[in-house]
N, C-alpha and C positions, 0 to 999 in steps of 0.2 A: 504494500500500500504506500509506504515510504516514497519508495523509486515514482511514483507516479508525480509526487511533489516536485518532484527530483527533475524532473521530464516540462514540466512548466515551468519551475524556475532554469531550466537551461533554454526553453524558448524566448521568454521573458528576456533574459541576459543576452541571447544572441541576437534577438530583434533590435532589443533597445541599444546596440550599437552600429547600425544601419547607418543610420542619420550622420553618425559623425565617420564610418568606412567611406561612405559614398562622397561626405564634402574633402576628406584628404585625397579621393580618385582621382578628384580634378577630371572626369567623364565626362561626354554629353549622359540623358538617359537612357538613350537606346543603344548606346556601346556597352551601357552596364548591363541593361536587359538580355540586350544579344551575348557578350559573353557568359555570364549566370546562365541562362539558358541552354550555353554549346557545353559550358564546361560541368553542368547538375547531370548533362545524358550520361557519361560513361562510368558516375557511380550509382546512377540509374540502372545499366546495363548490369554493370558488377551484381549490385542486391539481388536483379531480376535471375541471376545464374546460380547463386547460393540458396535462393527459395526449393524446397520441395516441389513444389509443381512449378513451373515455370510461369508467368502472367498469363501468356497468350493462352494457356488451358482456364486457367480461373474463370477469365473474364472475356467472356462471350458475346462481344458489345453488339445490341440489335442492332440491324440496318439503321434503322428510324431514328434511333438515340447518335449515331456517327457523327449527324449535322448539329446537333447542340454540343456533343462534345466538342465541337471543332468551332461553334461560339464561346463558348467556355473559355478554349484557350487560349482566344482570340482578347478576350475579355482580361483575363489573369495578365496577360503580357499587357496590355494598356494599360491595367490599373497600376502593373509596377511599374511603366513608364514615366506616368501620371507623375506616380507616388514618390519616385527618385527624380524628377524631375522640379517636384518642388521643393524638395533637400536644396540645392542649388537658387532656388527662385525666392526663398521665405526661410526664416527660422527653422531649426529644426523642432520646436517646440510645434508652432503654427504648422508645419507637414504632419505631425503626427497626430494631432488633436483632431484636422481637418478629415485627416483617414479613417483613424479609429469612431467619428461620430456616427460615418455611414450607418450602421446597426440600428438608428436610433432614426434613417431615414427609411429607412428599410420597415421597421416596425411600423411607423407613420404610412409609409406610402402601402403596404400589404392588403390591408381590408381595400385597398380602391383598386388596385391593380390584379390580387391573386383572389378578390372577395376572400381574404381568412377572416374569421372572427375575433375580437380577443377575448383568450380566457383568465377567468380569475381565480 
């Protein structure tokens, strides 16, 4: 149960030094994007070969579901465009606040956009 703590404060710690990896980069956003992205596959690949079953048996992506995942990813690379982008452009205080409140836009816009309800 420990280790789980263990597992957030080690996200926690590696996020919150984001902000200040990316302003010593001296990058645009999308050389950080692109690299992050070329250089996360081949320990991607590594994990994918140490699994028991390999990915491509787990997960048997339907047809139908291919074109959102491929919004998805599409999505995930903007937002940390975005996101490294205003590292550079605003505080890093102000980057983070402005990312982190999405959740809270999300809750807001839900009931209008997906009709969810909220429960109490």
């Amino acid at each position: 149960m420990l280790r789980h703590y263990f597992k957030v404060a080690g996200a926690l710690l590696i996020w919150s030094t984001w902000g200040i990896l990316i302003r010593k980069l001296q990058l645009e956003a999308f050389d950080i994007v692109f690299f992050t992205a070329l250089f996360s596959l081949p320990p991607l690949m590594v994990a994918n070969l140490r699994r028991s079953v390999p990915i491509r048996k787990v997960y048997a992506i339907p047809q139908s579901s291919v074109f959102l995942l491929f919004l998805l990813t599409i999505s995930l690379l903007l937002n940390n465009y975005f996101y490294f982008a205003s590292f550079n452009q605003t505080s890093i205080a102000i980057a983070v606040f402005t990312h982190y409140s999405a959740p809270f836009f999300v809750a807001i816009l839900a009931p209008l956009l997906l009709k969810e309800k909220f429960e109490t």
